[in-house]
MDAnalysis code that builds the backbone (N, CA, C; Angstrom):
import MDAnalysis as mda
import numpy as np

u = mda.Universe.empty(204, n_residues=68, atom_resindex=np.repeat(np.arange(68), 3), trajectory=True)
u.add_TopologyAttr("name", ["N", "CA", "C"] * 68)
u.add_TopologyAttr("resid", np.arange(1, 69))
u.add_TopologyAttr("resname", ["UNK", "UNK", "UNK", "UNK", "UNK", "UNK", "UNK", "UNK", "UNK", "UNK", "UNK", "UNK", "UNK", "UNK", "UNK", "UNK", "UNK", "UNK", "UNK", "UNK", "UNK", "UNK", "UNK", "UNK", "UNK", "UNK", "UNK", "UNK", "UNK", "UNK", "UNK", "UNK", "UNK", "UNK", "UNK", "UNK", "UNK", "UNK", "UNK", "UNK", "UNK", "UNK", "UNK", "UNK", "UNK", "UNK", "UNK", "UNK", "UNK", "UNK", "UNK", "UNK", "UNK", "UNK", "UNK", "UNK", "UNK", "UNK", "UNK", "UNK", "UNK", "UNK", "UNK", "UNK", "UNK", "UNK", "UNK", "UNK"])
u.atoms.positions = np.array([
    [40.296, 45.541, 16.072],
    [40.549, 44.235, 15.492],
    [40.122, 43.131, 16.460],
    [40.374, 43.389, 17.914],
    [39.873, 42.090, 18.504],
    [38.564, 42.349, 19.380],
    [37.714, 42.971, 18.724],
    [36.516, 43.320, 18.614],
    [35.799, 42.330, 17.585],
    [36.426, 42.401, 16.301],
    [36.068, 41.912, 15.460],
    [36.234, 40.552, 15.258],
    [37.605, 39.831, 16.035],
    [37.604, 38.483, 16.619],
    [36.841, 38.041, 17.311],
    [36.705, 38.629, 18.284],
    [35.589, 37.747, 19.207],
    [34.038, 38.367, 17.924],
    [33.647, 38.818, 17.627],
    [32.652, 38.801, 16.975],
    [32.340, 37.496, 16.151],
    [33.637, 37.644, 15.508],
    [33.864, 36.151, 14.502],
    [33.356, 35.237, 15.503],
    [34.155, 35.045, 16.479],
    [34.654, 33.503, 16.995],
    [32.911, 32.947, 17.581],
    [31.933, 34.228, 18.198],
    [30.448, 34.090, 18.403],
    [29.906, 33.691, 17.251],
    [30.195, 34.291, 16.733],
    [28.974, 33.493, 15.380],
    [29.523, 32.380, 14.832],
    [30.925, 32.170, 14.228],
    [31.450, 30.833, 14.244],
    [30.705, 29.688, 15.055],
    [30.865, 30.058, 16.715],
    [30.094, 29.442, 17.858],
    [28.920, 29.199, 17.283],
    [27.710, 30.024, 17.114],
    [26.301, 30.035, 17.319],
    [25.858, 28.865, 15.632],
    [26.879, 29.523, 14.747],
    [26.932, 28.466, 13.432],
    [26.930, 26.881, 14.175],
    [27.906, 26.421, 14.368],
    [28.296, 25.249, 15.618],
    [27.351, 24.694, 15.826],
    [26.795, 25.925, 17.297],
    [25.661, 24.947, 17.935],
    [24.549, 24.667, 17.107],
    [23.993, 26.185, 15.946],
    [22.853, 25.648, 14.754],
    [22.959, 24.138, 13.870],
    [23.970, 23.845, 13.944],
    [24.515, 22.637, 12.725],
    [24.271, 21.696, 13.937],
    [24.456, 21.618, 15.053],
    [25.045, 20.435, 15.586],
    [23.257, 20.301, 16.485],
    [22.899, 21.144, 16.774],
    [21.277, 20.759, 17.675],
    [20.009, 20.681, 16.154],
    [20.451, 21.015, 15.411],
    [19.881, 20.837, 13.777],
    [18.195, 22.299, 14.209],
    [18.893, 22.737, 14.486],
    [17.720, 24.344, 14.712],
    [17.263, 24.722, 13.503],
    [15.924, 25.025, 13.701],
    [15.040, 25.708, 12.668],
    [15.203, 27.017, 12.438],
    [15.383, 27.480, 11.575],
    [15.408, 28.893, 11.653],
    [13.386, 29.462, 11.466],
    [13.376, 30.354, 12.912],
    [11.968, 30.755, 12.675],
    [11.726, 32.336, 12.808],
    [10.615, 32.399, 11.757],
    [10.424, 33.895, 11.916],
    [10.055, 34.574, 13.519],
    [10.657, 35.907, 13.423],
    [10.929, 36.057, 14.595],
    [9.910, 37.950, 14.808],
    [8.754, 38.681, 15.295],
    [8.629, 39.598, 15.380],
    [9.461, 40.442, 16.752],
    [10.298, 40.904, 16.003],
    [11.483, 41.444, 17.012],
    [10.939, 42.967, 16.698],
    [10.553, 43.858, 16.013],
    [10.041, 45.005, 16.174],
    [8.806, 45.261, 16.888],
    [7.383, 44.011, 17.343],
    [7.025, 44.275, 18.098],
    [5.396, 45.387, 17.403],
    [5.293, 45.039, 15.938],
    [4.315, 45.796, 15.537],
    [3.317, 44.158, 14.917],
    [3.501, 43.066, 15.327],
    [2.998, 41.736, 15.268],
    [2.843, 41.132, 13.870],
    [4.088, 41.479, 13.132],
    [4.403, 41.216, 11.701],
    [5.423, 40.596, 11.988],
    [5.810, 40.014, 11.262],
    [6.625, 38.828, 11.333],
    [7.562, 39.609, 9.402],
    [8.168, 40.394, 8.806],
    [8.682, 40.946, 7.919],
    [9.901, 41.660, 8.011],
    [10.533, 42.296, 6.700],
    [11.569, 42.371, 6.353],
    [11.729, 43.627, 7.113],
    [10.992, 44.673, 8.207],
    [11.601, 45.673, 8.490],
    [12.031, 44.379, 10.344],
    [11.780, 43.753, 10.708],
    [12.233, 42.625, 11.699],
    [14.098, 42.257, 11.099],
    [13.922, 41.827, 10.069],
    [15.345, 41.632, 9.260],
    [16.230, 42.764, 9.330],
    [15.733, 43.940, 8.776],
    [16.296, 44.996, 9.244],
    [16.613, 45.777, 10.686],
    [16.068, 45.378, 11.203],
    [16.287, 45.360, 12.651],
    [17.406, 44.179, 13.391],
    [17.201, 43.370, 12.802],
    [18.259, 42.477, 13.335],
    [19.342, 42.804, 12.611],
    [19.679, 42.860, 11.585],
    [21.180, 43.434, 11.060],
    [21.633, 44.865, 11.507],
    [20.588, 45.539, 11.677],
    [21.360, 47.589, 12.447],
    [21.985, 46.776, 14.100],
    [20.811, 45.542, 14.567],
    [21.412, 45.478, 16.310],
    [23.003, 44.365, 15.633],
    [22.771, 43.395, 15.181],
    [24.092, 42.926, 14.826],
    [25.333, 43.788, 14.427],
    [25.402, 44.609, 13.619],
    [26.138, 45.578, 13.102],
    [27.023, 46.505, 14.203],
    [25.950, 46.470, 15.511],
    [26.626, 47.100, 16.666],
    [25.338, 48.290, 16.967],
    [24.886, 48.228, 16.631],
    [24.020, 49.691, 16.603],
    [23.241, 49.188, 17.809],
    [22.618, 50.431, 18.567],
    [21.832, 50.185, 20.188],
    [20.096, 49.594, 19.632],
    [19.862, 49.328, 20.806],
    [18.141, 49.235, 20.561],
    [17.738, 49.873, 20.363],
    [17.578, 50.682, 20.453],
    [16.865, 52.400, 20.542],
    [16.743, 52.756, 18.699],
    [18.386, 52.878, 18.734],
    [18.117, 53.281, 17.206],
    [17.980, 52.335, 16.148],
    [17.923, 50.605, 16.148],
    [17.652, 50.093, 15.339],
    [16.183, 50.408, 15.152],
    [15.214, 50.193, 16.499],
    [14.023, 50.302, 16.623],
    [13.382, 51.534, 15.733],
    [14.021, 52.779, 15.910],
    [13.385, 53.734, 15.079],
    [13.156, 53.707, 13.379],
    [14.699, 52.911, 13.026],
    [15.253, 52.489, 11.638],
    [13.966, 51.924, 11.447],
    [13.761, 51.032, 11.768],
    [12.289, 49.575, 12.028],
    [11.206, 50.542, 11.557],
    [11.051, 51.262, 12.335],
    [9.587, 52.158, 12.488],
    [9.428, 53.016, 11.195],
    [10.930, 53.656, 11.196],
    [10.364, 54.977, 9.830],
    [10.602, 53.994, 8.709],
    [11.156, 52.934, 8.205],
    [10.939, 52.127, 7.442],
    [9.303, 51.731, 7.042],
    [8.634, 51.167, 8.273],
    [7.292, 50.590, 7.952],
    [6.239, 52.076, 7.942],
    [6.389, 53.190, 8.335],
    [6.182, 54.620, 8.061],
    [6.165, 54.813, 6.367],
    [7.112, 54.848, 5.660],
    [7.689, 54.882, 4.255],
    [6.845, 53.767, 3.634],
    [6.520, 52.582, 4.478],
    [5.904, 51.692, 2.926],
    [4.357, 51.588, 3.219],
    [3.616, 52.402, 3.863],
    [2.270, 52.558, 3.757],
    [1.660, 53.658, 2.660],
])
């Protein structure tokens, strides 16, 4: 449970500072295959969720594997 508080109370935070410095939200290639797409999205919600680098990264990979 207070795992899940401080989880809150960070993003609460990061909401905050987005509203208050008026931040863009920009696409971001966080998988690193120089696409800028929805297996990046998916990658950021497995590392948010708690999950390691390692295995979001693979999630990422056999995803873009599957849609060729």
């Amino acid at each position: 449970m207070n795992n899940f508080l401080n989880w809150l109370e960070q993003k609460d935070n990061n909401l905050f500072i987005s509203m208050t410095e008026g931040k863009k939200k920009h696409k971001k290639d966080i998988t690193g295959d120089g696409k800028s797409d929805f297996a990046d999205v998916m990658k950021a919600r497995i590392l948010a969720s708690g999950e390691d680098e390692e295995k979001a990264q693979g999630i990422a990979k056999n995803y873009h594997k599957n849609k060729k």
